[in-house]
C-alpha positions in Angstrom: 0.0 0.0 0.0 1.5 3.6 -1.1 -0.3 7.0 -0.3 0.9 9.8 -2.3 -1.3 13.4 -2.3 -1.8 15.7 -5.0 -3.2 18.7 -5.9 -6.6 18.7 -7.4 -5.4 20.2 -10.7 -2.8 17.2 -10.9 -5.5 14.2 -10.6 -6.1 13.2 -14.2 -1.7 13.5 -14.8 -1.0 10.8 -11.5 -3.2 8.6 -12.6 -2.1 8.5 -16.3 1.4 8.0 -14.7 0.1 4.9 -12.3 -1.6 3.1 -15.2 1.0 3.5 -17.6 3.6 2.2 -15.5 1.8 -0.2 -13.5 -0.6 -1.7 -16.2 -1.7 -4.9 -14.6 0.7 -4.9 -11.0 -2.2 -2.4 -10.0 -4.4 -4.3 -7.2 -6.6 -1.2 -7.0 -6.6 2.8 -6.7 -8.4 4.8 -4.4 -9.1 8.3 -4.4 -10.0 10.7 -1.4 -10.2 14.6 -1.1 -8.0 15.9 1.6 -7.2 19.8 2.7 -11.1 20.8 2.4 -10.7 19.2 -1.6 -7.6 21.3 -2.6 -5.5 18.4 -2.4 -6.5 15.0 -3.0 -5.1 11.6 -1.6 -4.5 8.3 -3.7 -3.9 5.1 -1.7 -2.5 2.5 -4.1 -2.3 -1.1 -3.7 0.1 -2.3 -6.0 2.3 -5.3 -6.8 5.7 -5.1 -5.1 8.0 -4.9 -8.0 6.2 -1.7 -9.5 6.9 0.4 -6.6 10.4 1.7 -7.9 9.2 2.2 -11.1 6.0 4.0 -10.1 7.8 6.5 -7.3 10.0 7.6 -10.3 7.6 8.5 -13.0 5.5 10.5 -10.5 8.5 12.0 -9.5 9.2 13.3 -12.7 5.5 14.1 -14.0 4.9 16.1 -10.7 7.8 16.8 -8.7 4.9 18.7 -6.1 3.4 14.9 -5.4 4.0 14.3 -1.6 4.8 10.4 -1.1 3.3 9.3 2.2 4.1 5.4 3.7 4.6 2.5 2.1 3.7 -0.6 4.2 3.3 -4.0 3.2 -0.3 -5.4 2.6 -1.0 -8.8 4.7 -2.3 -11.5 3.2 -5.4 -12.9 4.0 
């Protein structure tokens, strides 16, 4: 699991960026408002050898993006 928050304006560019790079590794996406909706918050479940790749494109696309934690998910 990976947060990472944006600025509203950026939205539609991070996800582009996730589902380019990730394609299928994506588990799922979720999308909450944060900062009374200026920013918003993506929690991202994805497969463990994506991560690298993913945390550089966004870095790239939108230097602004603020990464959050990175835990593991457990499995069921």
């Amino acid at each position: 699991m990976m947060l990472i928050t944006v600025d509203t304006a950026s939205v539609s560019e991070l996800r582009r960026v996730i589902v380019s790079t990730c394609g299928d590794l994506m588990v799922y996406m979720r999308v909450k408002p944060v900062e009374h909706a200026s920013k918003m918050k993506f929690s991202l479940c994805l497969n463990k050898k994506s991560i690298d790749s993913v945390i550089g494109n966004i870095m790239r696309a939108l230097p602004q993006a603020e990464f959050g934690r990175i835990t593991p998910m457990l499995s069921a």
